[in-house]
Residue frames as qw, qx, qy, qz and C-alpha x, y, z in Angstrom:
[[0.479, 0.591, -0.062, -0.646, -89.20, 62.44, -3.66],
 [0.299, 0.384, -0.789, -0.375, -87.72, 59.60, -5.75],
 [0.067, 0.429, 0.900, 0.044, -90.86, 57.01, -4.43],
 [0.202, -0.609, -0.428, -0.637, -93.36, 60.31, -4.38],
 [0.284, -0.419, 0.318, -0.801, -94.39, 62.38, -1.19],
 [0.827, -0.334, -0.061, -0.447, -97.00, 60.09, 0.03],
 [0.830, 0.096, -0.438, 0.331, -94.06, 56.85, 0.26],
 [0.462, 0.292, -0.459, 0.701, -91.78, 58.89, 1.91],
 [0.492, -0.406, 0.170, -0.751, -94.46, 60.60, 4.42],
 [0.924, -0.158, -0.345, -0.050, -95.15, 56.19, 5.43],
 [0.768, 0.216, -0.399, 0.452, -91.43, 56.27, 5.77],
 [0.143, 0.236, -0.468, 0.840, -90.76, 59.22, 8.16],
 [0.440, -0.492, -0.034, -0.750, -93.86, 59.73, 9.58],
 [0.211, -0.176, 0.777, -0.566, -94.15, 58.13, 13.30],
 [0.082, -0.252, -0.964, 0.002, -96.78, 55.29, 13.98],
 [0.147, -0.681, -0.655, 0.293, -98.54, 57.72, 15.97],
 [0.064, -0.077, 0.151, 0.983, -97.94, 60.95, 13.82],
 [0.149, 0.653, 0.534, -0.516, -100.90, 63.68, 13.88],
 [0.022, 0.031, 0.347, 0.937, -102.24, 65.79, 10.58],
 [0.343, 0.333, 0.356, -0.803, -105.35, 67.89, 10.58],
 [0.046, 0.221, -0.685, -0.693, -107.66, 66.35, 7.71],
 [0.026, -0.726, 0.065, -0.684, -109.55, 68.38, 8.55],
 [0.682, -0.691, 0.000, -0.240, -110.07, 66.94, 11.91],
 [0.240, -0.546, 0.796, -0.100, -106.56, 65.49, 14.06],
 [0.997, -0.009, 0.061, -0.049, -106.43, 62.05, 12.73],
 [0.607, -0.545, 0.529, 0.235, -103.83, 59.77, 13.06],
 [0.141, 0.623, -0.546, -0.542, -101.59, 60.18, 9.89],
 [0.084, -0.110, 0.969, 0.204, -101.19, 55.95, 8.83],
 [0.215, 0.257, 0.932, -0.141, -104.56, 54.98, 9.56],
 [0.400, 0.640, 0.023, -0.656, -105.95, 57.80, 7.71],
 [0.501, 0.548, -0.490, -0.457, -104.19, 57.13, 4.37],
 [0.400, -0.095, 0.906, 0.097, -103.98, 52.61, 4.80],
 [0.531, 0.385, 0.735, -0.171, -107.11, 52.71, 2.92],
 [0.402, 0.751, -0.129, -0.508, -106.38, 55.33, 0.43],
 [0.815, 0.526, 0.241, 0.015, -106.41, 53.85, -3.19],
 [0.670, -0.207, 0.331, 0.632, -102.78, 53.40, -4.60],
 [0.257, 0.712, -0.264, -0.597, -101.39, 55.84, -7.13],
 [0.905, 0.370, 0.071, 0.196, -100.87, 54.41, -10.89],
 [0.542, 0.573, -0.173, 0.590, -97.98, 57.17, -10.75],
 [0.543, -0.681, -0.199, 0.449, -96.35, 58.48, -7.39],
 [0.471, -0.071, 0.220, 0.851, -94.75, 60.41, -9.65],
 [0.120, 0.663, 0.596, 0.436, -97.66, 62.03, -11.61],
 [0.344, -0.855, -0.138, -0.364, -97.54, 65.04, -8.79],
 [0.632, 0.097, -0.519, 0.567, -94.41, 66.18, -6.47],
 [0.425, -0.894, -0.075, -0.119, -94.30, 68.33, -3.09],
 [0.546, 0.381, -0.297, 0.684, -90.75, 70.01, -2.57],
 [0.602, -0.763, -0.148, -0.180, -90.27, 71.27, 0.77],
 [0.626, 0.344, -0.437, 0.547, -87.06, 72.71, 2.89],
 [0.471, -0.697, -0.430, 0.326, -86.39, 73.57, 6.42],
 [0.313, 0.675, -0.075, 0.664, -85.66, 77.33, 6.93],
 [0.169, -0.590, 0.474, -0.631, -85.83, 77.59, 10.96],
 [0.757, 0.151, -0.635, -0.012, -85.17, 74.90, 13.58],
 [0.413, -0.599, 0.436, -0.529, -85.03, 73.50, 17.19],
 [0.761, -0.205, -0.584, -0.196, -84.41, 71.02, 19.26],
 [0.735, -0.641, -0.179, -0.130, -84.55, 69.95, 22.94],
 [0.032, 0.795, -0.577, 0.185, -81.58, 70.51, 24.87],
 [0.669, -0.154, 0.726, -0.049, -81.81, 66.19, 25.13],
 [0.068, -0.393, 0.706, 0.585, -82.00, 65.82, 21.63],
 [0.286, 0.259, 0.913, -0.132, -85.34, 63.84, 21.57],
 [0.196, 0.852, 0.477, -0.092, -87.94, 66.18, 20.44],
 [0.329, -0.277, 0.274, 0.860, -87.42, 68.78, 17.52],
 [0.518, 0.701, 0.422, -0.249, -89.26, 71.25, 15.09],
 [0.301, -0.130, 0.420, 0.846, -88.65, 72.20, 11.57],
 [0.331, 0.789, 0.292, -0.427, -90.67, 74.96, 9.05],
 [0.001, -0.484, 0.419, 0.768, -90.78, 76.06, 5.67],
 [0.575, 0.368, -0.207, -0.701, -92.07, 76.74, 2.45],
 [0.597, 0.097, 0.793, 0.066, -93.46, 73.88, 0.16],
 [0.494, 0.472, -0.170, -0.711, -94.60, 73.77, -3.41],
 [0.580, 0.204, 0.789, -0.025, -96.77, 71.34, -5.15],
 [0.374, 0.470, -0.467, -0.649, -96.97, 71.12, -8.74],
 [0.801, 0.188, 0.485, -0.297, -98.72, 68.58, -11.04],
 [0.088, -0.355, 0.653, 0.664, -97.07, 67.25, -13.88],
 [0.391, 0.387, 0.835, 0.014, -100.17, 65.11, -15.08],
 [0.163, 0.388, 0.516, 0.746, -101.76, 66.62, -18.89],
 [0.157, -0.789, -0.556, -0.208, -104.18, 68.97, -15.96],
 [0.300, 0.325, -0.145, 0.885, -101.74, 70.81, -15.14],
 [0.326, -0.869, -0.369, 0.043, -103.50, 72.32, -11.32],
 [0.239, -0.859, 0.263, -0.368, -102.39, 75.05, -9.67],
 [0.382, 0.266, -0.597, 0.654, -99.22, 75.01, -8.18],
 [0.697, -0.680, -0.228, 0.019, -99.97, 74.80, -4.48],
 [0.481, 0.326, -0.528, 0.620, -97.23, 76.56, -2.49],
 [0.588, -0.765, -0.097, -0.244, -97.47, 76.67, 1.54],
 [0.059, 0.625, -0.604, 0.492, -95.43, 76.66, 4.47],
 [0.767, -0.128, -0.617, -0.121, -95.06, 73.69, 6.99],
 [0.307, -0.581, 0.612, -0.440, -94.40, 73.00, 10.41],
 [0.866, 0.050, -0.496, -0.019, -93.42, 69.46, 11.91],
 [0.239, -0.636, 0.668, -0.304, -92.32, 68.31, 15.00],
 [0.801, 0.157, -0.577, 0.036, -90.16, 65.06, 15.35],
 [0.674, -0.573, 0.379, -0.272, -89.04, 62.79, 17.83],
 [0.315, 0.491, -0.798, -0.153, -85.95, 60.79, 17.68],
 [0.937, -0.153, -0.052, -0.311, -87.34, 57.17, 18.35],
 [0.621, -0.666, 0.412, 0.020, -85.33, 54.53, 20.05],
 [0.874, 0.330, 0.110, 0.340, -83.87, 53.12, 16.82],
 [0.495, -0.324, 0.177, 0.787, -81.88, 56.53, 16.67],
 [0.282, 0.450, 0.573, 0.624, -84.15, 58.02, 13.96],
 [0.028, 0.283, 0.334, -0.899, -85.95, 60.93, 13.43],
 [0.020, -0.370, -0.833, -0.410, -89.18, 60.63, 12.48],
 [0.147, -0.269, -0.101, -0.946, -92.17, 63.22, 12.29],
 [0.056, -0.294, -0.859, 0.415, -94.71, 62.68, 15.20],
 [0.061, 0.800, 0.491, -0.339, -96.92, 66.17, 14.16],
 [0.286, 0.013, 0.453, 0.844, -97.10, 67.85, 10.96],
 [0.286, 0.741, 0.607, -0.036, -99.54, 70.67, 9.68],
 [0.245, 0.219, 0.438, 0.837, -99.33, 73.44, 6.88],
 [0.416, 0.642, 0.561, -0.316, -100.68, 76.27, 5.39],
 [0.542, 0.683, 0.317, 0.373, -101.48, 77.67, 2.02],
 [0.320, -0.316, 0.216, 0.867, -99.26, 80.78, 1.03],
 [0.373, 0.726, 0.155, -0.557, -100.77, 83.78, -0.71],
 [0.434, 0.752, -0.492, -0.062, -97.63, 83.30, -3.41],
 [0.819, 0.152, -0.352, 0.427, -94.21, 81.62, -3.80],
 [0.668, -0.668, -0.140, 0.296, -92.19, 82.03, -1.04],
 [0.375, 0.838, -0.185, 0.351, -89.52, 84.92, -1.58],
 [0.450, -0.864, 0.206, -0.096, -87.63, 84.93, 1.58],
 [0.002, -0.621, 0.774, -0.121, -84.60, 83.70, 2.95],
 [0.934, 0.002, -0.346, -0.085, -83.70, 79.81, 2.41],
 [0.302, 0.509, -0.734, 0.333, -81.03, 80.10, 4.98],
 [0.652, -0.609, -0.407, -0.194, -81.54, 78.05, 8.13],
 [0.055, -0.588, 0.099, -0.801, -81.96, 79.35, 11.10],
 [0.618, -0.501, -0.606, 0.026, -82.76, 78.57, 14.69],
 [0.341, -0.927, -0.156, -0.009, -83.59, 80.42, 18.01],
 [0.500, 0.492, -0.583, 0.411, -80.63, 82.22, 19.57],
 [0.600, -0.198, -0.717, 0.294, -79.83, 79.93, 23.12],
 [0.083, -0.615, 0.401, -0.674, -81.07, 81.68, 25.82],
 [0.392, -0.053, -0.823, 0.408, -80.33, 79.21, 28.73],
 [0.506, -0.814, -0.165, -0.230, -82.72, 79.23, 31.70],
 [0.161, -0.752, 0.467, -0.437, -80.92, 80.33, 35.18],
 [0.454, -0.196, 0.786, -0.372, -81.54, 76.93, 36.26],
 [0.113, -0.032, 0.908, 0.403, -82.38, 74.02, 34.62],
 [0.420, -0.306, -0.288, -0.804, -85.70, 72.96, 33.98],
 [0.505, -0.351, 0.552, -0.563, -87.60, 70.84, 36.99],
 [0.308, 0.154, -0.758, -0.554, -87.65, 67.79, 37.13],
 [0.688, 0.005, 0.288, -0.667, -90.90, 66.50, 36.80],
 [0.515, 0.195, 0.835, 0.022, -92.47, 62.79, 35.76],
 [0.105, 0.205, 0.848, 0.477, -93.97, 62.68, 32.26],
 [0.216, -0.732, -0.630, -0.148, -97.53, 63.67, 33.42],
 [0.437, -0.655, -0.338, 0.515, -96.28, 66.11, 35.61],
 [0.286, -0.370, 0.237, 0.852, -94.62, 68.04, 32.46],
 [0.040, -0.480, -0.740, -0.470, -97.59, 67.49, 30.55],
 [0.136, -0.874, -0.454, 0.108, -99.94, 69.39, 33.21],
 [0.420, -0.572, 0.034, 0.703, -97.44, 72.03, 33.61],
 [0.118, -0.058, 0.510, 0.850, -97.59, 72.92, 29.82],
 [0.172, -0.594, -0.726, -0.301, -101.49, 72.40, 30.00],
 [0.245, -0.809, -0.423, 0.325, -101.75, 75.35, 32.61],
 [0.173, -0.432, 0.066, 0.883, -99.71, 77.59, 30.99],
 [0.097, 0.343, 0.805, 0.475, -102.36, 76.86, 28.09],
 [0.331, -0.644, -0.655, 0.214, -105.07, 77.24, 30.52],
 [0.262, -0.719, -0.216, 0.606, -103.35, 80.87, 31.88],
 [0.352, -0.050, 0.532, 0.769, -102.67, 81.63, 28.38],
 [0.198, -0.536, -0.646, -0.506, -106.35, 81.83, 27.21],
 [0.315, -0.667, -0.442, 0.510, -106.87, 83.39, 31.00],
 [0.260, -0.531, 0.188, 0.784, -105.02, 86.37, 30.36],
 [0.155, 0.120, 0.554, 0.809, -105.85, 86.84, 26.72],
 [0.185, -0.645, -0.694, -0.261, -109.88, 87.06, 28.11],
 [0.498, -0.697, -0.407, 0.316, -108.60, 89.04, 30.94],
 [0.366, -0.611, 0.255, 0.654, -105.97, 91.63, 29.98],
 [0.586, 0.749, -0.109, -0.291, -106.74, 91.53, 26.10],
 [0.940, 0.274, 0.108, 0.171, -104.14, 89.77, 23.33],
 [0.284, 0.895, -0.200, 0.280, -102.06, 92.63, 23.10],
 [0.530, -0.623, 0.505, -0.274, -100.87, 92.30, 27.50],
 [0.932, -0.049, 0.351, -0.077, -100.72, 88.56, 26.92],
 [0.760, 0.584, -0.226, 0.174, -98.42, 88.53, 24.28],
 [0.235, 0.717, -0.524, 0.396, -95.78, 90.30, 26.10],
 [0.712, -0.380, 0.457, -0.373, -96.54, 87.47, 29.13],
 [0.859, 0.111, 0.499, 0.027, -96.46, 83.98, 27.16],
 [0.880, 0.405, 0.044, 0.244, -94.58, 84.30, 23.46],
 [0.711, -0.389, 0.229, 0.539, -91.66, 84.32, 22.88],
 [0.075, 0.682, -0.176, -0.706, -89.86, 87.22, 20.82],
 [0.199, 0.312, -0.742, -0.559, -88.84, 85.56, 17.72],
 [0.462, 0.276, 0.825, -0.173, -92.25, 83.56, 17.94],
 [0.120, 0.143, -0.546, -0.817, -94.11, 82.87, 14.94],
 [0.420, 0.368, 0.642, -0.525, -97.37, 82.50, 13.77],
 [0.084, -0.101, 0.831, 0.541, -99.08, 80.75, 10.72],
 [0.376, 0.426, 0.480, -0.668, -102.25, 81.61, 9.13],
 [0.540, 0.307, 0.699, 0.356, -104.04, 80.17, 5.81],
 [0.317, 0.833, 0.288, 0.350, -103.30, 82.75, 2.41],
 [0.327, -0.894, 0.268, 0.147, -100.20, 84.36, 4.83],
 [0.517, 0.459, -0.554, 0.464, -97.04, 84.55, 4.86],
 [0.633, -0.446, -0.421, 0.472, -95.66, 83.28, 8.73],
 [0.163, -0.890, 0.205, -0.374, -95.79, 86.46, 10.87],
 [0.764, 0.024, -0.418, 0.491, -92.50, 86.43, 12.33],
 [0.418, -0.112, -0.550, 0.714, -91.78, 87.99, 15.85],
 [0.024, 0.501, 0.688, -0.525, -93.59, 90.02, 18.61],
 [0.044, 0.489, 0.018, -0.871, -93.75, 93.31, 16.77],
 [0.272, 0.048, -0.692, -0.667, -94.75, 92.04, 13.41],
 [0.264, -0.353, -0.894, -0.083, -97.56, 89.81, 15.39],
 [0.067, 0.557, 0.387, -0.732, -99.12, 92.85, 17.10],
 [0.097, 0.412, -0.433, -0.796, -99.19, 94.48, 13.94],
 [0.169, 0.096, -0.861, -0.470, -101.00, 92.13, 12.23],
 [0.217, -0.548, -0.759, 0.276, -103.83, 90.89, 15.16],
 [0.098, 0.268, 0.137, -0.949, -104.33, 95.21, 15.21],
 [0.489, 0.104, -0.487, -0.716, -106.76, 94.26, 11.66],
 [0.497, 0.153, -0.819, -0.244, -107.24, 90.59, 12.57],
 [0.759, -0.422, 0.040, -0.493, -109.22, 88.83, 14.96],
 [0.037, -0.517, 0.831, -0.200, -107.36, 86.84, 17.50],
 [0.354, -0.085, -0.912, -0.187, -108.54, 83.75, 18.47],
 [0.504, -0.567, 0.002, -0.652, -111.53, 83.72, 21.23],
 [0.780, -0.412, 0.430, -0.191, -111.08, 80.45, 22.79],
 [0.795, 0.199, -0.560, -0.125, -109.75, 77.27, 22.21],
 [0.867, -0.268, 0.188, -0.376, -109.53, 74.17, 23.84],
 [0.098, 0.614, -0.781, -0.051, -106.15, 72.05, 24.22],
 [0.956, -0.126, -0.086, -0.251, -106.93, 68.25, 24.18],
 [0.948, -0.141, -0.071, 0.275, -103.08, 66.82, 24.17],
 [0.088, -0.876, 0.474, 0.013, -99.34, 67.74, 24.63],
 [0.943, -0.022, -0.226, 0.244, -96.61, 66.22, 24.03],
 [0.008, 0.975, -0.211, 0.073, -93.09, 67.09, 25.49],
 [0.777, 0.303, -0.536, 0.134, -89.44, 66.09, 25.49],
 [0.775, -0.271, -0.435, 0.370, -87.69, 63.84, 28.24],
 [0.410, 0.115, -0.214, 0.879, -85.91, 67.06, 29.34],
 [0.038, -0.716, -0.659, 0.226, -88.92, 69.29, 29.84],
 [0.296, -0.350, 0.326, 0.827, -87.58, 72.25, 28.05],
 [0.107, 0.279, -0.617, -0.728, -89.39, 71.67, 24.65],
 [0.319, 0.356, 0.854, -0.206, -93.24, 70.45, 23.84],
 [0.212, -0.014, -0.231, -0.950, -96.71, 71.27, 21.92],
 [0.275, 0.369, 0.721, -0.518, -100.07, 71.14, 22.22],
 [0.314, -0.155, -0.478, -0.806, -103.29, 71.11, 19.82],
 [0.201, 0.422, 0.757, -0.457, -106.59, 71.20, 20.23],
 [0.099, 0.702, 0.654, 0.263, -109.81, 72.81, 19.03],
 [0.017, -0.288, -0.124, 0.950, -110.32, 77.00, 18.53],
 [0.099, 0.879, 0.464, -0.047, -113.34, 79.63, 18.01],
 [0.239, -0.201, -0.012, 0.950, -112.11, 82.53, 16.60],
 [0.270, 0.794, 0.467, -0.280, -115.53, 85.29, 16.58],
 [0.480, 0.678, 0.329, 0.448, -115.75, 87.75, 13.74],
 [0.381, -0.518, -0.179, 0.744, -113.61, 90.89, 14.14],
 [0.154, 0.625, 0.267, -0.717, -113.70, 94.03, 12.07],
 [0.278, 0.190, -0.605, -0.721, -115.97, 93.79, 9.09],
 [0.867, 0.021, 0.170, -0.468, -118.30, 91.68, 10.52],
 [0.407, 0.421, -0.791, -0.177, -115.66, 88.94, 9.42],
 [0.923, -0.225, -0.222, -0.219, -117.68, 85.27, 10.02],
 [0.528, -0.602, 0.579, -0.152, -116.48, 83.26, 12.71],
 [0.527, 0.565, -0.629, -0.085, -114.05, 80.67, 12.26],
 [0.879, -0.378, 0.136, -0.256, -113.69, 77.39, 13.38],
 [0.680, 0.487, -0.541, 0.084, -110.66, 74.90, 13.06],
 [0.889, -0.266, -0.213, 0.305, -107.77, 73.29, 14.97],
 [0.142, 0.890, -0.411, 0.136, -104.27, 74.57, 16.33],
 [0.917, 0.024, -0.181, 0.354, -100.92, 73.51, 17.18],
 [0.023, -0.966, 0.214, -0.140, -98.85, 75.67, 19.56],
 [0.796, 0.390, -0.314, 0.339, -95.51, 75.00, 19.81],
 [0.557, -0.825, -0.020, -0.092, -94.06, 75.70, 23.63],
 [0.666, 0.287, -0.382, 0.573, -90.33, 76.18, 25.01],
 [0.552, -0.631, -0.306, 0.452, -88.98, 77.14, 28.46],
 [0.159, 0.879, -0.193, 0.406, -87.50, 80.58, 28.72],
 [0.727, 0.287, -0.576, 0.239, -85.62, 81.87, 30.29],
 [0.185, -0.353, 0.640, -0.657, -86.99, 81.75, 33.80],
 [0.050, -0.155, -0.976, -0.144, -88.45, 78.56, 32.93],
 [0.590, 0.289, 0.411, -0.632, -91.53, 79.77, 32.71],
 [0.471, 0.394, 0.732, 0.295, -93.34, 77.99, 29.20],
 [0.001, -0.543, 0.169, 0.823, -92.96, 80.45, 26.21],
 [0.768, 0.367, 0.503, -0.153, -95.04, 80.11, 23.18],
 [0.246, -0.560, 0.392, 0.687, -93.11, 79.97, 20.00],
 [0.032, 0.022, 0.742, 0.669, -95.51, 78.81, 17.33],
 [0.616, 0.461, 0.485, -0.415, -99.26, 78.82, 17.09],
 [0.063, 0.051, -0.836, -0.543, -100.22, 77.22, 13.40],
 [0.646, 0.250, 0.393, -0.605, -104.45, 77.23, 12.65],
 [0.033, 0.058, -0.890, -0.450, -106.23, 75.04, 10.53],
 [0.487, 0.043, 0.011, -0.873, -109.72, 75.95, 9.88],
 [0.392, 0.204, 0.863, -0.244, -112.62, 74.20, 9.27],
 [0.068, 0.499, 0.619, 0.604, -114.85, 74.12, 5.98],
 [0.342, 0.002, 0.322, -0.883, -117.57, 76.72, 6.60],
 [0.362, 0.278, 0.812, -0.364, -120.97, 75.23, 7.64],
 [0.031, 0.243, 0.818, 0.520, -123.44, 74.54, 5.31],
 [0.421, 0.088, 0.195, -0.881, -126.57, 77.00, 6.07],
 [0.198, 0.193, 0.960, -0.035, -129.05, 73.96, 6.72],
 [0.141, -0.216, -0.549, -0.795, -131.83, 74.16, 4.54],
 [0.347, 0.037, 0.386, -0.854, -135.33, 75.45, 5.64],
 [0.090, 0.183, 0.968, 0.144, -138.22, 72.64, 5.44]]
């Protein structure tokens, strides 16, 4: 915060770090061309971690929590307060630097607990397999794959109790993060789940334990006639603890709505 949010986002943010804006572009090469501030200062973004993970190799990690943006500049916007998610990857210098970062808006300020927090360890029976690089990639891309099976087949409800993980969370724009299973039933009971979507990458760490995936979702209108929704996601994946792949985040990011093309 003492060069401004953007500086320090150069500084940590991985060569090849992802943010949704609106589409997955590749953080640096998005903002090289953006026009300098006169004041980096003129506008701050505060931001703390409040729950945490990392691989049981140490390479690949996520952190969350609130954020709040405030303008000091004589227009005085709206505070902006949301809630982040970020997964890093220590790079071979020894750092840790943010490889995939994406937010959303918050109805309010954030009221909860600022302690942090992270899963509690539940070892698999057996390590995880090891596999090659590509091999732990497909392996997290089918449980995608059986993820969206099962949710088309058996409804969202059956599927939960198959693929997330209890204390999983889930992050939706003008929410607060539903936290664990029971609160995320509870919530999807009013809400339309997603209908499809469509993973394009993964990453995952050297250990094979710890990874995520985004891609592209369709979520149809549910009750109210509520318009369909387009956007991105970012699910966040971990072994249980019969190594199967457990999902422990899912984060959306919509899409403007479509312009109703004009009649000629």
């Amino acid at each position: 915060l003492e060069v401004g949010s953007r500086a320090a986002f150069m500084l940590f943010f991985a060569d090849d770090a992802i943010v949704f804006r609106p589409h997955p572009v590749n953080y640096k090469e998005a903002m090289k061309n953006a026009p300098p501030l006169k004041n980096p200062l003129e506008t701050t973004l505060d931001w703390e971690p409040i729950w945490a993970d990392v691989s049981s190799d140490g390479d690949l990690g996520y952190t969350t929590g609130p954020s709040v943006w405030i303008d000091h500049t004589p227009a005085k916007r709206p505070t902006y307060y949301g809630f982040y998610f970020s997964f890093w990857r220590k790079q071979p210098s020894g750092e840790w630097k943010v490889v995939f970062d994406v937010g959303t808006e918050l109805p309010g300020q954030y009221g909860g607990s600022r302690v942090l927090g992270s899963p509690a360890s539940r070892r698999p029976a057996s390590p995880p397999p090891k596999l090659s690089r590509q091999e732990s990639q497909s392996s997290l891309m089918d449980a995608e794959r059986s993820f969206l099976a099962t949710v088309r087949e058996k409804g969202f409800v059956k599927a939960l109790g198959e693929f997330l993980e209890r204390d999983g969370r889930v992050y939706r724009q003008k929410s607060f993060p539903i936290v664990g299973i029971d609160s995320i039933r509870v919530y999807f009971s009013r809400k339309p789940y997603l209908s499809s979507w469509e993973p394009v990458q993964c990453e995952i760490a050297t250990s094979g334990d710890l990874g995520y995936s985004f891609g592209s979702y369709t979520t149809e209108g549910g009750p109210g006639n509520l318009p369909a929704e387009k956007g991105y996601f970012l699910h966040g994946w971990k072994r249980g603890a019969g190594n199967q792949w457990k999902l422990i985040a899912e984060i959306t990011s919509p899409l403007p709505p479509e312009t109703p093309k004009s009649k000629q």
